[in-house]
N, C-alpha and C positions, 0 to 999 in steps of 0.2 A: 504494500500500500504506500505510493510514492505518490503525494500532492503538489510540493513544490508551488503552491497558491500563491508566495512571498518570495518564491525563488528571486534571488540577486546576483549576477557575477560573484565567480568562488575567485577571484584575482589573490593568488598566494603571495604575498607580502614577502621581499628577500628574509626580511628576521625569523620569518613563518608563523601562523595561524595560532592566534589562542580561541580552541575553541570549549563553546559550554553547552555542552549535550544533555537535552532535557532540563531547559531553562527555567521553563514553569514559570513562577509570576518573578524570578529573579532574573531577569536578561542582565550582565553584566557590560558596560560601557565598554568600547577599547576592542569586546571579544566578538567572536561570530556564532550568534546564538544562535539555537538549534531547537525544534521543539515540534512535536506530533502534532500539538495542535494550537491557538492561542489560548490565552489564560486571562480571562475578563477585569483581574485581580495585578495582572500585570501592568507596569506603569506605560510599558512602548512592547508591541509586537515581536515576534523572534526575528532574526534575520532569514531564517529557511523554513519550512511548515515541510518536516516531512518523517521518516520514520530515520533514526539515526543507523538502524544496520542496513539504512539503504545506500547510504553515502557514497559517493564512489569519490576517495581524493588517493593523491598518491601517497606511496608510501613517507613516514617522519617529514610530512608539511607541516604539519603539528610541533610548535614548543614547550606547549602546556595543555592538558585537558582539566574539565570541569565534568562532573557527572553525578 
């Protein structure tokens, strides 16, 4: 189940991606939030709307996860 409703360019930053999977009403600033679904209790929308083990990024784009 892949929606992608809020899909945004995934442009990988040279320092690489902080991301935070399953954001829930805490999207964090700075990060590329990530979330199934929105959360009405959240202050700003996720950055992606979709299922996180759908992700396709390449491998350690990532320099920090959240989850």
């Amino acid at each position: 189940m892949e929606d992608n409703r809020n899909e945004r360019s995934m442009d990988i930053p040279a320092k690489g991606l902080r991301l935070n999977l399953g954001c829930g009403r805490t999207p964090i600033e700075g990060w590329f939030n990530i979330d199934i679904q929105s959360n009405p209790m959240a202050k700003r929308a996720p950055d992606l709307l979709s299922d996180v083990k759908k992700i396709n990024l390449p491998d350690a784009c990532a320099v920090e996860i959240q989850a």
